[in-house]
C-alpha positions as CSV (number, residue, x, y, z in Angstrom):
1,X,8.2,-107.4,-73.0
2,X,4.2,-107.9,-74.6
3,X,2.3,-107.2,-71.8
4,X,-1.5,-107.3,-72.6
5,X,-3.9,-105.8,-69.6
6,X,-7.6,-106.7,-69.9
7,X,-9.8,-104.2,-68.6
8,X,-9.6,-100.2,-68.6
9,X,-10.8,-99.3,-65.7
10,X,-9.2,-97.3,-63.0
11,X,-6.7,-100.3,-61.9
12,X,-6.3,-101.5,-65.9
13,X,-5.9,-97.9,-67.5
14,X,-3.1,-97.2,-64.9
15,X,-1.2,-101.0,-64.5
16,X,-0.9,-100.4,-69.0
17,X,0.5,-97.0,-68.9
18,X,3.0,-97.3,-66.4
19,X,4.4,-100.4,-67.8
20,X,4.2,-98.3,-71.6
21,X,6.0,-96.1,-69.7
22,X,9.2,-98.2,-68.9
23,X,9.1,-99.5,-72.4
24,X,7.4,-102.6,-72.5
25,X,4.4,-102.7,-75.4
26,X,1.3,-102.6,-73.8
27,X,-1.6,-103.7,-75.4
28,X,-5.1,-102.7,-73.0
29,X,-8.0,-104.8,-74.0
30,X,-11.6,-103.8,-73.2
31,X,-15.2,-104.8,-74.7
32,X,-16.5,-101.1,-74.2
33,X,-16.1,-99.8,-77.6
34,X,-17.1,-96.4,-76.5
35,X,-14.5,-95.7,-73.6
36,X,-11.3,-97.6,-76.1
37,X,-12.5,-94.9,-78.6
38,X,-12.1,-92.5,-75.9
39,X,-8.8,-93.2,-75.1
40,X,-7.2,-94.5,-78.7
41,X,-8.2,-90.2,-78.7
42,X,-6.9,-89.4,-75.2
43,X,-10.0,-88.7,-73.6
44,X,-9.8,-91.0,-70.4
45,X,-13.2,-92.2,-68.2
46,X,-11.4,-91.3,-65.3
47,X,-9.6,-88.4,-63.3
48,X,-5.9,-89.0,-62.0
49,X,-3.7,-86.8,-61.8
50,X,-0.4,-87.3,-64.4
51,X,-2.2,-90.5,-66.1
52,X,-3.7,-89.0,-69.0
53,X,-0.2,-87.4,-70.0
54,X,0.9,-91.2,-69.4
55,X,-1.6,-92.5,-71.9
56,X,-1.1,-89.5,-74.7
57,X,2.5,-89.6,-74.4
58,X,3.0,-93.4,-74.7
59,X,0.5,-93.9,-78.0
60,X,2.2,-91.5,-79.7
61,X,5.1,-93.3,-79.2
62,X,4.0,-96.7,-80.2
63,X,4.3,-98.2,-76.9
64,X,0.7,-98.0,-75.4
65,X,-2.7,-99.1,-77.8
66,X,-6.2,-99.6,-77.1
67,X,-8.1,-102.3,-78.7
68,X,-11.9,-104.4,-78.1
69,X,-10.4,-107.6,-80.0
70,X,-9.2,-109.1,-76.9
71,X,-8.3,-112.5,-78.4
72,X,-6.1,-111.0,-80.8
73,X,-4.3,-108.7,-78.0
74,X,-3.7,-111.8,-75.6
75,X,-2.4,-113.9,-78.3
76,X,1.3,-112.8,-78.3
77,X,1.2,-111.3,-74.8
78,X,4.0,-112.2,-72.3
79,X,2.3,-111.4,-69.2
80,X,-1.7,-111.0,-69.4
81,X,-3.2,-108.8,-66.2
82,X,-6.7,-109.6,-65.7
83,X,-8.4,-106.4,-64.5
84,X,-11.7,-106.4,-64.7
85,X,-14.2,-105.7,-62.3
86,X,-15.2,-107.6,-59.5
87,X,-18.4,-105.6,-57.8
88,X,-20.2,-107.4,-54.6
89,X,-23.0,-109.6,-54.9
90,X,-25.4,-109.1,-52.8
91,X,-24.0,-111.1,-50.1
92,X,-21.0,-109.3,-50.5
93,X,-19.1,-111.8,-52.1
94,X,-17.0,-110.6,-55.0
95,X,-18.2,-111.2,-58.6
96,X,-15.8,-113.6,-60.7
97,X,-17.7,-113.6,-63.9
98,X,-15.8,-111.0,-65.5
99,X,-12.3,-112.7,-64.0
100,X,-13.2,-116.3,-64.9
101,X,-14.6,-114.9,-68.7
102,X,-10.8,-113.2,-69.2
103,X,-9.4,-116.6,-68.2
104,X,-11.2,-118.6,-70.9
105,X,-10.1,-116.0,-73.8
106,X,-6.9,-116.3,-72.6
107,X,-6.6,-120.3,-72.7
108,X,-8.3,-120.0,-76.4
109,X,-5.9,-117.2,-77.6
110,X,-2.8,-117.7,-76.2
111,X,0.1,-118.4,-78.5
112,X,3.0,-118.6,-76.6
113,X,3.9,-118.9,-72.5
114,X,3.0,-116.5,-70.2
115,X,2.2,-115.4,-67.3
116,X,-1.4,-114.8,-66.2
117,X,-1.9,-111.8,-63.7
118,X,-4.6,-111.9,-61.4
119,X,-4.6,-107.9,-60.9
120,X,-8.3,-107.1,-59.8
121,X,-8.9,-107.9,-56.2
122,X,-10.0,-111.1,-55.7
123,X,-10.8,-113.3,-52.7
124,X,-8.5,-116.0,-52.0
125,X,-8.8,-119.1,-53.9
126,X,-9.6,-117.2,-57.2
127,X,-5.9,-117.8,-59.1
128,X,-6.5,-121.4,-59.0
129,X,-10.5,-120.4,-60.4
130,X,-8.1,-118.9,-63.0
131,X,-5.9,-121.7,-63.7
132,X,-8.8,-124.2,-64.1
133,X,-10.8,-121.6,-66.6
134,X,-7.7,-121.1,-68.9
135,X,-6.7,-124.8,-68.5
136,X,-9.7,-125.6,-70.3
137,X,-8.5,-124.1,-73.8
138,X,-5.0,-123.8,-73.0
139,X,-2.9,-124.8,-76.0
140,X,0.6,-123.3,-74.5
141,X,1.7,-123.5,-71.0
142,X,0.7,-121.0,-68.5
143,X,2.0,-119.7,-65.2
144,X,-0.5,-118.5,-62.6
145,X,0.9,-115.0,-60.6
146,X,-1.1,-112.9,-58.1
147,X,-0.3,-109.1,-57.8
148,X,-2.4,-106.9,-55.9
149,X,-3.0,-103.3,-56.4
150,X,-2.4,-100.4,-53.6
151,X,-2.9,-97.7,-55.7
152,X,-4.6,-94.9,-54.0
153,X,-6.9,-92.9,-56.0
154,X,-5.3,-89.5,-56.6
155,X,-1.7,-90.7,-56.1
156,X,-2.0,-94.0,-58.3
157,X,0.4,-93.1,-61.0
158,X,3.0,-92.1,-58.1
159,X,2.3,-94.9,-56.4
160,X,3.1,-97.8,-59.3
161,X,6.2,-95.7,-60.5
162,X,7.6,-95.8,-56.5
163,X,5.7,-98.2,-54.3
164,X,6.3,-98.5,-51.2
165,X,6.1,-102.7,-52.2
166,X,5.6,-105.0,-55.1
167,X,3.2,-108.3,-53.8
168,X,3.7,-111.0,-56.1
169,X,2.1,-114.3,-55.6
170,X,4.3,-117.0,-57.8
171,X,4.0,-120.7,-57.4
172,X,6.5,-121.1,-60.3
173,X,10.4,-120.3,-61.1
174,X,9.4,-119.0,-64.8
175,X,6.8,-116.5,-63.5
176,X,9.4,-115.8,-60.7
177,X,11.8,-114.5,-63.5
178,X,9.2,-112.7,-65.7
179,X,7.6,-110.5,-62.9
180,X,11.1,-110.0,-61.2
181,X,12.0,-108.6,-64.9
182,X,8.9,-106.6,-65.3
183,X,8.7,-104.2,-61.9
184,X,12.7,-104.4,-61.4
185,X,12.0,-100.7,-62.6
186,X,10.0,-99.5,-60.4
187,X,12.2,-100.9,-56.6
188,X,15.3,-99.2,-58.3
189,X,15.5,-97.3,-55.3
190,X,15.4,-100.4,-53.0
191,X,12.1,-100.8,-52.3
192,X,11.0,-105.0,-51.7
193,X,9.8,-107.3,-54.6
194,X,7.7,-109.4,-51.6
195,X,7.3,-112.9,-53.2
196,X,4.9,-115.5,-51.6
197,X,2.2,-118.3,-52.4
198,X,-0.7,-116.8,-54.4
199,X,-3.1,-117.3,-51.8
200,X,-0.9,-115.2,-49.1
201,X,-0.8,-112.8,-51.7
202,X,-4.5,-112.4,-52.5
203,X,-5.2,-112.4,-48.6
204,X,-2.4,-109.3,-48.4
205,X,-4.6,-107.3,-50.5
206,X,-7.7,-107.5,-48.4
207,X,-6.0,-107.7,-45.1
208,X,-4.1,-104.4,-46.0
209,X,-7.6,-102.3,-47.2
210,X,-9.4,-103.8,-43.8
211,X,-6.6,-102.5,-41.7
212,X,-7.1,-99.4,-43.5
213,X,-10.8,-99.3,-43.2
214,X,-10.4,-100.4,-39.4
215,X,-8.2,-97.5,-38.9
216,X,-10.7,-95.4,-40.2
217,X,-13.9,-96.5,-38.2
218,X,-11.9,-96.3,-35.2
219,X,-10.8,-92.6,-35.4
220,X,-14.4,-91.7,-36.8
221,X,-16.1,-93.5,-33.6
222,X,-13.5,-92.0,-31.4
223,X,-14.2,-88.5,-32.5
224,X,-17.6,-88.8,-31.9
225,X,-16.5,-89.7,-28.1
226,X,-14.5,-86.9,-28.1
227,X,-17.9,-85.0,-28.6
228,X,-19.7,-86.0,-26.0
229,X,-17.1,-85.6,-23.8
230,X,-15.6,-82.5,-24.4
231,X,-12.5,-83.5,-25.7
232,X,-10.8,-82.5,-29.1
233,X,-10.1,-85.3,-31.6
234,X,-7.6,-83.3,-33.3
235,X,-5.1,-83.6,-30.4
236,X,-6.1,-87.1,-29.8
237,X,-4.9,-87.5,-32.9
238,X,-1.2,-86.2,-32.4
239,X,-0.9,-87.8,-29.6
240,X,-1.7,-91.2,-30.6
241,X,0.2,-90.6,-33.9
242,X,3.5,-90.0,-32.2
243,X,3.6,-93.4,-31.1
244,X,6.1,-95.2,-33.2
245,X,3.7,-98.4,-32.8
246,X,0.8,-96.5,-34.1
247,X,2.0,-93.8,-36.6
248,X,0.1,-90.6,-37.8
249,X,-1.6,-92.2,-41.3
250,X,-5.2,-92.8,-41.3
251,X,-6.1,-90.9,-38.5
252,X,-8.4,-88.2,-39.9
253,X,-12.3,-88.1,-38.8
254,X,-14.7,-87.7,-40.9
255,X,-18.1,-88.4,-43.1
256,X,-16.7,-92.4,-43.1
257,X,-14.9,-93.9,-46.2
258,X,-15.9,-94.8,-49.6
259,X,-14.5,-95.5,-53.3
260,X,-14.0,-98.5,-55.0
261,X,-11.7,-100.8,-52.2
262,X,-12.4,-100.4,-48.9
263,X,-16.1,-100.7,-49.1
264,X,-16.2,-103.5,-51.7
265,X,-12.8,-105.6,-49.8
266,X,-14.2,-105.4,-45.9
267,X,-17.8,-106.9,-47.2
268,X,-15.5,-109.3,-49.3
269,X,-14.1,-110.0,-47.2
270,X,-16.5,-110.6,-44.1
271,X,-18.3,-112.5,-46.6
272,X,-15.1,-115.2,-47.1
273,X,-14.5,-115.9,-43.2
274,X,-18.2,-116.7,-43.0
275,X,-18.3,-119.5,-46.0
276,X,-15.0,-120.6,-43.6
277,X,-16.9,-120.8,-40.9
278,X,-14.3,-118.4,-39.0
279,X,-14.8,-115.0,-36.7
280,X,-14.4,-111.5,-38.4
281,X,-16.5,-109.3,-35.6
282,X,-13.9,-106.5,-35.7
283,X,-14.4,-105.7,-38.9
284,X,-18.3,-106.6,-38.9
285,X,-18.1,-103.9,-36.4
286,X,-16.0,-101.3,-39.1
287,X,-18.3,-101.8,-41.3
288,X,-21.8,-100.9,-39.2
289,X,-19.3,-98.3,-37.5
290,X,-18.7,-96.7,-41.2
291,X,-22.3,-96.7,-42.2
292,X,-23.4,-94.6,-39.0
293,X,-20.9,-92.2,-39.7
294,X,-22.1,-91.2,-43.2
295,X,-25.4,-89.9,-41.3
296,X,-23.0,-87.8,-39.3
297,X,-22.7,-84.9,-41.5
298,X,-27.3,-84.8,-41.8
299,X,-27.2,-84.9,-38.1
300,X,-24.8,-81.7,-38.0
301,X,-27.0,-79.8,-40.4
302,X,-30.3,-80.6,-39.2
303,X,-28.8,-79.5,-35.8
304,X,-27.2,-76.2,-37.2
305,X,-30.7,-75.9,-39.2
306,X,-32.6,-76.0,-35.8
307,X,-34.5,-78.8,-37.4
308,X,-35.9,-76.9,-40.1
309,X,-34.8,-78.5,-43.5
310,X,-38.0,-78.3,-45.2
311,X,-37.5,-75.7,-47.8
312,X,-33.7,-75.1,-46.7
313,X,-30.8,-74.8,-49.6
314,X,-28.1,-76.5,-48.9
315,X,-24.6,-76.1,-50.6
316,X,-22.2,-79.1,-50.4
317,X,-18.5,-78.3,-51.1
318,X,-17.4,-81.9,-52.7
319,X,-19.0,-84.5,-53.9
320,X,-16.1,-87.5,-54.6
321,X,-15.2,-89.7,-51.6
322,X,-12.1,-88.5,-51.7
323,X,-9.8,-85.2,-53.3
324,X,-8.0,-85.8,-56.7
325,X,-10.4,-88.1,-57.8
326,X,-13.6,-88.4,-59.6
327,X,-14.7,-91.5,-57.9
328,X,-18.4,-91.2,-56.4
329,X,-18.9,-94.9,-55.3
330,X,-19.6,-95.4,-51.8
331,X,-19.6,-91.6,-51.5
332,X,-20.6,-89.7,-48.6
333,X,-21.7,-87.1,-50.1
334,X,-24.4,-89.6,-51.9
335,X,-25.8,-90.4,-48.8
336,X,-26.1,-86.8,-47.3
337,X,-28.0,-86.0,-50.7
338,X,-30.7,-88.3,-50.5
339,X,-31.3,-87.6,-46.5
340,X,-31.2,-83.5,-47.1
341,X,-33.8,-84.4,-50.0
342,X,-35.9,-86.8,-48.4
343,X,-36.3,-83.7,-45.6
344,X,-37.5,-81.4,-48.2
345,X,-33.9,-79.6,-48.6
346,X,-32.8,-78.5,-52.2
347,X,-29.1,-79.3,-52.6
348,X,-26.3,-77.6,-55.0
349,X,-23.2,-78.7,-55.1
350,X,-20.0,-78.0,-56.2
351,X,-16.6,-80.5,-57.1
352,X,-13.1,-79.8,-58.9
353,X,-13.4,-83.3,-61.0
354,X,-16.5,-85.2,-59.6
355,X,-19.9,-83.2,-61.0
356,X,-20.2,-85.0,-64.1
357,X,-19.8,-88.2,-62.8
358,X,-22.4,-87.3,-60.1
359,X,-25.1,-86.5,-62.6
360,X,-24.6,-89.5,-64.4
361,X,-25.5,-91.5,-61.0
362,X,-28.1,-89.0,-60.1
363,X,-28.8,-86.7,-62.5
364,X,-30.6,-83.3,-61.8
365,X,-31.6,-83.9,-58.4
366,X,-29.2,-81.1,-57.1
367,X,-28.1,-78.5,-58.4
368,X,-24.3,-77.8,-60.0
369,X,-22.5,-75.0,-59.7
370,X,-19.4,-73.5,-61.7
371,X,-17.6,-72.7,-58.7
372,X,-17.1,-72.9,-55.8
373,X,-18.3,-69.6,-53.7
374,X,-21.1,-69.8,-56.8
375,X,-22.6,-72.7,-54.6
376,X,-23.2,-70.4,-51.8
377,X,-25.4,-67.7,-53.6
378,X,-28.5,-67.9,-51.1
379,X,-27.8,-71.1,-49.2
380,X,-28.8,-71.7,-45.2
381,X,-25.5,-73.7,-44.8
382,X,-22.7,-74.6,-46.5
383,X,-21.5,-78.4,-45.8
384,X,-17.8,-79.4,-46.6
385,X,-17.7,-83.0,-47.7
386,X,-14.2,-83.4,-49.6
387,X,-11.3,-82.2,-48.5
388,X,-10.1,-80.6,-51.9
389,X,-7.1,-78.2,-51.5
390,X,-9.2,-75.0,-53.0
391,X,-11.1,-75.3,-50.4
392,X,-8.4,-75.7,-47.6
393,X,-8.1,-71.9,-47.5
394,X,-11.3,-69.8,-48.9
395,X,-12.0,-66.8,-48.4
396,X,-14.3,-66.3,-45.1
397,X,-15.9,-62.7,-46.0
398,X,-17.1,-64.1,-49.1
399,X,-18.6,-67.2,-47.8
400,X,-20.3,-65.2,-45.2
401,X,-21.9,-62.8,-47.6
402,X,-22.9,-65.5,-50.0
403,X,-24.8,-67.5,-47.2
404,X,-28.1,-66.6,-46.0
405,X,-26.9,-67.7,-43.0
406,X,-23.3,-68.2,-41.7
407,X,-23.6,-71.9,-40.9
408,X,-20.8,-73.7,-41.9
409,X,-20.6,-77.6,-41.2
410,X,-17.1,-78.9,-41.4
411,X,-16.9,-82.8,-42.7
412,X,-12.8,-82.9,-42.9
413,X,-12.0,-80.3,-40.0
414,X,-10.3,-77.9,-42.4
415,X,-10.9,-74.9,-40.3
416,X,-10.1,-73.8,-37.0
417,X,-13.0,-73.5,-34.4
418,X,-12.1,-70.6,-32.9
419,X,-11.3,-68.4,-35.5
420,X,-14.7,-69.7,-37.2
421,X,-16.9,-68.5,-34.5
422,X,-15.1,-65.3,-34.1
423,X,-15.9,-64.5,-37.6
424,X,-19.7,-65.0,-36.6
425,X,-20.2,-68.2,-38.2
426,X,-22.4,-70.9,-36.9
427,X,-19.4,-73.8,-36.9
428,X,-19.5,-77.6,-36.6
429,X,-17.2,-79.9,-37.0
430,X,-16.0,-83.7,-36.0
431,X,-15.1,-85.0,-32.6
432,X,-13.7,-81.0,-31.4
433,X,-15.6,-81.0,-28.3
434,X,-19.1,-80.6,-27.2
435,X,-21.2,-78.4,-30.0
């Protein structure tokens, strides 16, 4: 099948070569001529694990290409994904202009039937936003399909190849066919094709991350509880997990979320039930809930610190929102930056994949270091913010005799309290009893 995919972001880039990679011809479209001259050489914009072989191994082998003339990619294309961005307004509404622009090329270009794929997440009503935009050029016919992402950074290439579902949106038997034809690789194992109107479809996607998000907030605001009252969130956890209603996922405190979705979708979102006129106050209430938390972590430090952050070097073990990713938007470690440096704190940091992505939002405000005990050399604290696997287990000895002082503030609850405090360290973490 001629699949086209417009946009090469982080949802574009992965939709292409995972479809390359069950033989379909994939043709990803993008007007940055920098970043397609990036990848035509294998250099990708962003970190995931297994993509990049994806990508090298599939234009070698003809089945993957990169191109900025996206008229001429759309015009033979099957199935055209639309996945550009769609970054909040300032209301929090989600920004069509990019969406509703890839719908006009494709009404002028297109050559033959197809299907157009609203892949970016949109707010509900967009597909027939779509339909009108192409309409207006449109010289073949067109079928409309909505097929939201739930890619998790870090795992996205997993996650297309063997997802747990495949949402598609149809409100016509000839898209039915194509998309059934399309991911019929990927639910080999007997995993659902979930078919439904488009607008149910484009509501799944933002009901699913709020759910998420909700999840989230609630843990994060229940762990603080467990501070104040002297119980250990950890525990809570496992014993709110167990229940087959509930289940363990999502139940991790920490410095609140961030990334690309669950940010963007809840304010999205919020922002769609008030043009309706309808009631979202629980996830108003995620929302504030999540930006409280991402002070959490400057609380802890400037507690551990006595108060005295003026002058104070503090090291920061991970940067992204998340591990396995390089993704600093909506980052907590952002917002822990710019309090520690308002306070007159000097900051170095250290991340497996994030650093240069940081200095391109930020530049030399902090520090970098090259590894990372190296980000310890002389620091009053050390605060972990990402949960990356190298630092899951570090050496404890070192850290101590790096530090100036042996304070250690834990943002993901990697290490055990006890064990922390018996090795003379000053330890903090989230929601494990009174501090």
């Amino acid at each position: 099948m001629n699949i086209t995919v417009v946009g090469t972001g982080y949802v574009g880039l992965v939709v292409g070569a995972c479809l390359a990679e069950t033989g379909n011809s994939v043709i990803c479209a993008d007007v940055d001529a920098k970043k397609i001259e990036g990848l035509k050489q294998n250099v990708l914009p962003i970190y995931e694990p297994g993509l990049e072989d994806f990508v090298e191994r599939n234009q070698a082998q003809g089945r993957l290409t990169f191109t900025t003339g996206v008229g001429d990619a759309i015009a033979e294309a099957d199935v055209v994904f639309i996945a550009v961005g769609t970054p909040p307004d300032e209301d929090g509404s989600a920004d069509l202009r990019h969406v509703l622009a890839v719908a006009e090329e494709i009404g002028k270009h297109a050559t033959r039937e197809c299907v157009v794929v609203t892949k970016s997440t949109v707010p509900v009503g967009t597909a027939a936003k779509v339909a009108a935009a192409v309409a207006k050029n449109a010289k073949r016919p067109f079928h409309m399909c909505s097929n939201p992402e739930f890619l998790k950074e870090g795992a996205a290439v997993d996650d297309f190849m063997k997802p747990d579902r495949v949402v598609l949106g149809v409100e016509s038997d000839f898209a039915r066919s194509m998309m059934a034809e399309l991911y019929a690789p990927f639910v080999r194992t007997g995993k659902p094709i979930i078919f439904m109107d488009i607008p149910s479809a484009e509501m799944t996607k933002y009901a699913a991350n709020a759910m998420l998000a909700t999840r989230i907030s609630f843990m994060n605001e229940i762990a603080n509880l467990c501070e104040k009252v002297g119980a250990n969130v950890d525990l809570v956890r496992r014993g709110i997990g167990s229940d087959a209603r509930i289940g363990p996922s999502f139940l991790f405190p920490g410095p609140g979320y961030g990334g690309s979705c669950f940010p963007k979708d809840v304010k999205a979102l919020v922002r769609t039930a008030k043009e309706q006129g309808a009631a979202l106050a629980v996830l108003e209430a995620v929302e504030d809930a999540n930006e409280r938390q991402k002070h959490r972590l400057f609380d802890k430090v400037k507690k551990a610190l006595d108060g005295k952050l003026d002058g104070a070097r503090v090291a920061l073990w991970g940067l992204a929102f998340k591990p396995q990713t390089d993704d600093m938007r909506e980052a907590p470690a952002l917002t822990l930056i710019e309090e520690l440096r308002a306070a007159g704190a000097s900051v170095v940091a250290h991340d497996p994949a994030a650093m240069h992505e940081t200095r391109r939002r930020i530049g030399d405000a902090i520090e970098y270091a090259s590894g990372n005990y190296e980000a310890l050399e002389g620091a009053d604290a050390l605060v972990v913010v990402t949960d990356w696997n190298e630092y899951r287990h570090p050496d404890f000895a070192r850290i101590r005799k790096a530090l100036r002082r042996p304070i250690v503030v834990d943002g993901r609850n990697l290490y055990d309290p006890e064990r922390m405090r018996a090795l003379g360290f000053t330890y903090l973490s989230i929601g494990r009893g009174r501090e």
